[in-house]
C-alpha positions as CSV (number, residue, x, y, z in Angstrom):
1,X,0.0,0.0,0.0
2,X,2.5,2.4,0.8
3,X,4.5,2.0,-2.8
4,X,0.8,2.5,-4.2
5,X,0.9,5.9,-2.5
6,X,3.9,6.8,-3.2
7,X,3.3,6.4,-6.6
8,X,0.1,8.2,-7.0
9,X,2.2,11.4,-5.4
10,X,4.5,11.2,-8.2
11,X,2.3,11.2,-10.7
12,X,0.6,13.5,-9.7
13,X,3.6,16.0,-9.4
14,X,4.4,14.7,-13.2
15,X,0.9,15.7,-14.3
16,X,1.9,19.5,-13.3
17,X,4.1,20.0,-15.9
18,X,3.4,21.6,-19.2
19,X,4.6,20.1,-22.3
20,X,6.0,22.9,-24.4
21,X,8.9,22.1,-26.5
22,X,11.3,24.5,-27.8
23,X,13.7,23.3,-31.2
24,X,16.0,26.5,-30.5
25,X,17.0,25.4,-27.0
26,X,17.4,21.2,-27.3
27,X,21.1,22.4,-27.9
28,X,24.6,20.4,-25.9
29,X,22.4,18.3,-23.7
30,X,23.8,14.7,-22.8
31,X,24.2,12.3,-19.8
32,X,27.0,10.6,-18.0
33,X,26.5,7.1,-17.1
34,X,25.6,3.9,-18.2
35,X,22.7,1.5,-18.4
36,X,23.0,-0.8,-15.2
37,X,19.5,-1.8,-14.7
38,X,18.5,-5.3,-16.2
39,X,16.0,-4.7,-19.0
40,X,16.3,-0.9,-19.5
41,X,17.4,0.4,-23.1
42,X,17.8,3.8,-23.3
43,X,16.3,5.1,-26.6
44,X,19.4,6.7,-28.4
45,X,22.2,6.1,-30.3
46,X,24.4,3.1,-29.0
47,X,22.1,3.0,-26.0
48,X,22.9,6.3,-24.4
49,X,20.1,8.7,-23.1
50,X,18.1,11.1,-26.3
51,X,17.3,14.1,-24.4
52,X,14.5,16.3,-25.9
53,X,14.5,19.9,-24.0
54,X,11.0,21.4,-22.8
55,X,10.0,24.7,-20.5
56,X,8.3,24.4,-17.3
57,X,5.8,26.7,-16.5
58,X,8.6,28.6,-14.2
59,X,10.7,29.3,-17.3
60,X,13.2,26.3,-16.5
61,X,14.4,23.7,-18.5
62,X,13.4,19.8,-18.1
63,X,14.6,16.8,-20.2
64,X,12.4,14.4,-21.5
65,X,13.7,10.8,-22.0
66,X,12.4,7.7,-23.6
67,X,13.2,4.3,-23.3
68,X,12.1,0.5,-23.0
69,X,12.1,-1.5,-20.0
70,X,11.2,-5.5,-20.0
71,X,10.6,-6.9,-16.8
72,X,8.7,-10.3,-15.6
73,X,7.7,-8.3,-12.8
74,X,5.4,-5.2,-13.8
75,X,7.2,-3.0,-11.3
76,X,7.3,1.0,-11.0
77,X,10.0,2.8,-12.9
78,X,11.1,5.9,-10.7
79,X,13.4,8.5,-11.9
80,X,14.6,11.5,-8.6
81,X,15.6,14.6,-9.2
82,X,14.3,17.9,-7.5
83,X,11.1,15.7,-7.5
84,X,10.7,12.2,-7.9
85,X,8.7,11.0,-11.8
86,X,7.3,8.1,-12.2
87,X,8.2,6.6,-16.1
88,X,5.0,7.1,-17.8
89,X,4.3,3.9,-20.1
90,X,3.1,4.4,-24.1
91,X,1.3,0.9,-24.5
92,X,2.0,-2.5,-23.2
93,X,5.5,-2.7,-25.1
94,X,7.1,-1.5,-21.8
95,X,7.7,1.5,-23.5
96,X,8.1,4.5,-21.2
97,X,8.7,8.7,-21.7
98,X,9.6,10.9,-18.6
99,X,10.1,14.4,-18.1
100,X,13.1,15.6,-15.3
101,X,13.0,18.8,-14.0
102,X,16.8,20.3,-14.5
103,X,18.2,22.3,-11.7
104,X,21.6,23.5,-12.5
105,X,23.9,22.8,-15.7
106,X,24.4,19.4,-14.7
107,X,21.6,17.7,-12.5
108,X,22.0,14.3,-11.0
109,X,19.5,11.8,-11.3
110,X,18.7,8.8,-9.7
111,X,17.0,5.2,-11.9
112,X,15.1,3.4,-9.5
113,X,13.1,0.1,-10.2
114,X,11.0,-1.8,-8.0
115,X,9.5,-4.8,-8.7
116,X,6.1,-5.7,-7.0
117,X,8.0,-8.2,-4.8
118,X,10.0,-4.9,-3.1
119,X,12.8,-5.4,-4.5
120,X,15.3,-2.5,-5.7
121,X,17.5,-1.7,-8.4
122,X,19.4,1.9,-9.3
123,X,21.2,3.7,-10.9
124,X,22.7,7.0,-10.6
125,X,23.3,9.2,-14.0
126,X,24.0,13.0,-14.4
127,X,22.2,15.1,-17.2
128,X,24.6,17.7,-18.4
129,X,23.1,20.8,-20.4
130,X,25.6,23.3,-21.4
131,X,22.7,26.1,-21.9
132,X,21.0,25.6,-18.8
133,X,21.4,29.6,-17.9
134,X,21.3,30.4,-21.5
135,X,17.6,28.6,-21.8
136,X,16.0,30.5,-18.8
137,X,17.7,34.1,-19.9
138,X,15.7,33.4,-23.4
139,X,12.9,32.4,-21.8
140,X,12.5,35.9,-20.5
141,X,12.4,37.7,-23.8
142,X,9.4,35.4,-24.8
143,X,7.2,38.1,-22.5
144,X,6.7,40.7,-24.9
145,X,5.9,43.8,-22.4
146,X,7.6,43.8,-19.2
147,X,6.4,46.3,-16.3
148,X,8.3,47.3,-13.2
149,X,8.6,50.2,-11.0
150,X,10.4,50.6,-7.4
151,X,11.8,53.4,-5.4
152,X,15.1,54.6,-4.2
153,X,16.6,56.5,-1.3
154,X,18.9,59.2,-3.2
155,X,22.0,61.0,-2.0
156,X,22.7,64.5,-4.3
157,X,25.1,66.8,-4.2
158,X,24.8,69.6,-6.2
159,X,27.0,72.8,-7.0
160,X,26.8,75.2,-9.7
161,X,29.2,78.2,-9.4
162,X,28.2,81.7,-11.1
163,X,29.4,84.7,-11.6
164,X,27.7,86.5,-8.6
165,X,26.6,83.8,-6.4
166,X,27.5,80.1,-5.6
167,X,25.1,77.4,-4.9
168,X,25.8,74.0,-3.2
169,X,23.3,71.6,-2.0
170,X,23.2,68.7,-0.6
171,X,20.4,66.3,-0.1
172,X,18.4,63.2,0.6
173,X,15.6,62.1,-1.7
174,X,13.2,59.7,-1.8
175,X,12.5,58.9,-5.8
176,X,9.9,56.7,-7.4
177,X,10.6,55.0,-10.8
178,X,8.6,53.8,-13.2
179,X,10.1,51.3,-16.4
180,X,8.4,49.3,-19.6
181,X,10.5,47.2,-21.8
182,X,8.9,45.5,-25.2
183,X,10.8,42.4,-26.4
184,X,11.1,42.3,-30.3
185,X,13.0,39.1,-30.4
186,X,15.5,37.1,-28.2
187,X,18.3,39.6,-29.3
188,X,16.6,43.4,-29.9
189,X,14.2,44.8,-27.3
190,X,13.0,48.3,-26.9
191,X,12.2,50.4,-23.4
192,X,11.3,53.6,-21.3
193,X,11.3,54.4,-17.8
194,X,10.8,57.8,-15.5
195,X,11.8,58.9,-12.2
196,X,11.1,62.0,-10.1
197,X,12.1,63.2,-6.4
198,X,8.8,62.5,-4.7
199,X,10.7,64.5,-1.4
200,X,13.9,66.0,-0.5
201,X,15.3,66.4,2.6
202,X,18.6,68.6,2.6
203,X,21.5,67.9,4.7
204,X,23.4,71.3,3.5
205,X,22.5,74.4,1.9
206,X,24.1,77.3,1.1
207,X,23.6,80.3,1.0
208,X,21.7,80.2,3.4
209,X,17.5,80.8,2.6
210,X,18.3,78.4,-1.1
211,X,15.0,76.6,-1.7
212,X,15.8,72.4,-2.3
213,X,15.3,71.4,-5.6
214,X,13.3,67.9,-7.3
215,X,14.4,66.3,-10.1
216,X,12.9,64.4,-12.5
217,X,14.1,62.3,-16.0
218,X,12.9,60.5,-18.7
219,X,15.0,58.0,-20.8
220,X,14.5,55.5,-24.1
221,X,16.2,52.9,-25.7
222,X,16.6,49.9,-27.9
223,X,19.2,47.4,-26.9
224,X,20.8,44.6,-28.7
225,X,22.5,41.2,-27.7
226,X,26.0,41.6,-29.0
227,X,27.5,38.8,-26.6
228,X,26.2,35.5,-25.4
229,X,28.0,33.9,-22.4
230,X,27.3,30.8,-20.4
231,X,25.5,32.5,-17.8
232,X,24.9,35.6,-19.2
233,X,24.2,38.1,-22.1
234,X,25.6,41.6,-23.2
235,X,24.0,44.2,-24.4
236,X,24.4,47.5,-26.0
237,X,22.1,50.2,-25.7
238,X,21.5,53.8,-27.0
239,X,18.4,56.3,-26.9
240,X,17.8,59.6,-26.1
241,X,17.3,61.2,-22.5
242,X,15.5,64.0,-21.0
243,X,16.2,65.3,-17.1
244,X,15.7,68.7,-15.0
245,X,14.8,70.8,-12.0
246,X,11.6,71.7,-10.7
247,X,13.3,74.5,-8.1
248,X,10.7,76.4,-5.8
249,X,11.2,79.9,-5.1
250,X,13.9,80.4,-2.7
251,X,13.4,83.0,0.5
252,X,16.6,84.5,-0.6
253,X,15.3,85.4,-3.8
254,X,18.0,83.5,-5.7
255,X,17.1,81.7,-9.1
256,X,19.6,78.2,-9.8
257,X,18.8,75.2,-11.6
258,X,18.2,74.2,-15.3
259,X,14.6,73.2,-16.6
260,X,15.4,71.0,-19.0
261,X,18.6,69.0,-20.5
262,X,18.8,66.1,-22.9
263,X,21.0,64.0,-25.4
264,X,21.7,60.8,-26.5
265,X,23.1,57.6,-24.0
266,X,24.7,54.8,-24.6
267,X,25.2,52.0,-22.4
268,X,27.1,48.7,-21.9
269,X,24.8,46.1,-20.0
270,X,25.3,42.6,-18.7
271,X,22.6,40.1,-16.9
272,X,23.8,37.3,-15.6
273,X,22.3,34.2,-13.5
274,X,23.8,32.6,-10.4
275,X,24.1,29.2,-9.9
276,X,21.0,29.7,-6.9
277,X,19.1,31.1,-10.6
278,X,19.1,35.1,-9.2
279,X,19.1,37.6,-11.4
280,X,22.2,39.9,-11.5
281,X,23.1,42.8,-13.3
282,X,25.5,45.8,-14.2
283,X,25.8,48.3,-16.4
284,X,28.4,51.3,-17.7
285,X,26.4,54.7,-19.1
286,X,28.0,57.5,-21.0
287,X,25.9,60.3,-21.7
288,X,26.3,63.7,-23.9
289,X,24.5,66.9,-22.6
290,X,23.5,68.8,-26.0
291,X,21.7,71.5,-24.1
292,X,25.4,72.6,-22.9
293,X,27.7,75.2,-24.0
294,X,31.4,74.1,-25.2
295,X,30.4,70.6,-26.7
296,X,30.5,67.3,-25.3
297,X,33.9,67.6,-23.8
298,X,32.5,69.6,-21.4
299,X,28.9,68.5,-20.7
300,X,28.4,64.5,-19.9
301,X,27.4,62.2,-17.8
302,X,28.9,58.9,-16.6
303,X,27.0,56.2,-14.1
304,X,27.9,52.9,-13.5
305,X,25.3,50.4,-11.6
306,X,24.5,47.0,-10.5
307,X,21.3,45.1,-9.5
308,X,21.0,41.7,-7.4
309,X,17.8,39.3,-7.2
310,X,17.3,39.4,-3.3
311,X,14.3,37.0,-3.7
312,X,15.0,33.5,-3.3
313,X,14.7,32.0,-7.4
314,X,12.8,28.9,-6.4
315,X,10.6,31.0,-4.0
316,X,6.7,29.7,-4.4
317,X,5.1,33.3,-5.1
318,X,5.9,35.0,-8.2
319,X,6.9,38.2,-6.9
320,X,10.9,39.2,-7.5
321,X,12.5,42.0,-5.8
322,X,15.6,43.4,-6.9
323,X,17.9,45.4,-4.9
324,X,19.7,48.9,-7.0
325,X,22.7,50.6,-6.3
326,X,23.8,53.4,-8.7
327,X,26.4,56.1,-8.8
328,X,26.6,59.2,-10.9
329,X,28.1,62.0,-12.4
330,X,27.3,65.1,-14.6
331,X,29.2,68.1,-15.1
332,X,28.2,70.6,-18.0
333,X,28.0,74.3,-18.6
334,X,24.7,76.3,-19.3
335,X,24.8,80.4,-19.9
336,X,28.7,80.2,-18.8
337,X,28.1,78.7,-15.3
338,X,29.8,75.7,-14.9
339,X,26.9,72.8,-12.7
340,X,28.1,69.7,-11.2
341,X,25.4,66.3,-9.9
342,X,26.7,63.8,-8.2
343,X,24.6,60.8,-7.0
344,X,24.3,57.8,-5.1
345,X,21.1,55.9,-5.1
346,X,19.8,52.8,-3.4
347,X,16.4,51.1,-4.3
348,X,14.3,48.2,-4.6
349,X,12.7,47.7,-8.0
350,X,9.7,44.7,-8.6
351,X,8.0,43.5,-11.9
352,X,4.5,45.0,-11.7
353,X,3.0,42.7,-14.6
């Protein structure tokens, strides 16, 4: 009774998975080990494992195997992985299919048969797929519009020197952001996002009486895969950009700030996957401020940033929080005063669809 149970709970867990088979992705899969159970033929060449790649229904591979077992016994044919599948038999032939969940670029797996007398026999073989990462990173171009927004605790320190008076303020800001990327393909994708100081608190202000400024940006891109690795993909990006100032009046009377700046971005991107299947990601931004006097020499921007899943990957609820850190830097002239930002910003960002 209890192998009768234990049966039905495997089958059951087997029934959960989808079927969906992708051609692109059945790439460098194989298996290490040999046939050791009597009456078990592997369906493949020269008797080794034919692995067929599918997606589960969390965007991770799973190998689907075929083979023939002939037994006197009828027996249950068990195969233990992350979960435990019972071989699902075609006809009376002995004939069997099974799907194994993968769970890293090489899974072990253990054969087990058991005859209806209790006997046991196993073996232990190891499914190697070189595009384990690879698979699950192009899974997540098949969404074609992505949504996410988070928030971010903002340090800025801001200076512009004039010709009559100097401004330097310092701050900490609480900013909401707001992003959308559309997938075209596996390889070109397309996206916008916006921030805005919700609230500033400043920590220095000078002269004295200076009213605290919000800031607020708009940026779009199209990116491209130029590099595939084993764990990870680079990207190049360019688009245009628009930031400014909303600056209330200040007590002192004094007027700072720019309304308005833009020009084109480019950016070097890479997202990566851990062994644990987090998320990870960096990036390097160069930026040219048109709105600037002197030319590009003089007015830029550079950031650099990183991102790490802080949600477990195998976690039962879909929700994925990511924890930001960026740092930047923008110096450029308007109407002959020279304006310095610098920033450090940490956040939490979460796909909202």
């Amino acid at each position: 009774m209890a192998l009768g149970v234990f049966g039905f709970w495997a089958l059951a867990r087997a029934e959960e998975i989808p079927k969906v088979y992708d051609s692109d992705l059945g790439t460098a899969v194989y298996s290490e080990g040999q046939t050791t159970i009597p009456g078990l033929t592997w369906q493949g060449e020269g008797g080794k494992p034919d692995f067929t790649i599918e997606t589960l229904k969390n965007g991770k591979p799973a190998a689907r195997v075929s083979g023939k077992f002939e037994s006197k016994n009828a027996g249950t044919l068990f195969f233990a992985s992350s979960i435990i599948q019972r071989a699902q038999y075609k006809g009376d032939d002995g004939e069997f299919t099974v799907l194994i969940p993968l769970n890293n670029r090489k899974t072990p797996v253990k054969v087990q048969y058991i005859d209806d007398y209790g006997n046991k026999k196993s073996q232990d073989i190891e499914i190697v797929y070189e595009n384990y990462f690879q698979h699950q990173l192009t899974q997540q171009t098949k969404k074609r519009w992505n949504w996410d927004g988070g928030a971010s605790i903002s340090y800025l320190d801001y200076s512009q020197t004039a010709a009559t008076t100097d401004v330097k303020i310092t701050q900490i800001g609480l900013t909401p952001k707001l992003g959308v990327t559309y997938n075209l393909s596996s390889k070109l994708d397309v996206g916008a996002s916006a921030f805005g100081t919700l609230i500033g608190f400043p920590t220095k202000v000078a002269p004295d009486g200076t009213s605290t400024p919000r800031f607020y940006g708009v940026n779009m891109r199209i990116g491209y895969k130029i590099y595939g690795l084993r764990t990870g993909n680079i990207y190049l990006m360019t688009g245009p950009y628009f930031w400014g100032m909303m600056v209330p009046p200040s007590e002192n009377g004094l007027t700072y700030g720019v309304v308005k700046l833009s020009g084109p971005q480019l950016f070097l991107v890479g997202r990566f996957l851990t062994g644990e299947g987090r998320t990870a990601v960096g990036y390097l931004k160069f930026a040219s401020i048109l709105d600037g006097d002197g030319g590009m020499s003089n007015n830029r921007e550079m950031a650099i940033g990183v991102a790490y899943q802080i949600t477990p990957a195998n976690q039962k609820h879909k929700r994925r929080f990511m924890m930001n850190l960026d740092v930047a830097s923008a110096s450029f002239v308007v109407s002959g005063e020279q304006i310095q930002l610098k920033s450090v910003s940490l956040g939490i960002s979460t796909p909202l669809f």
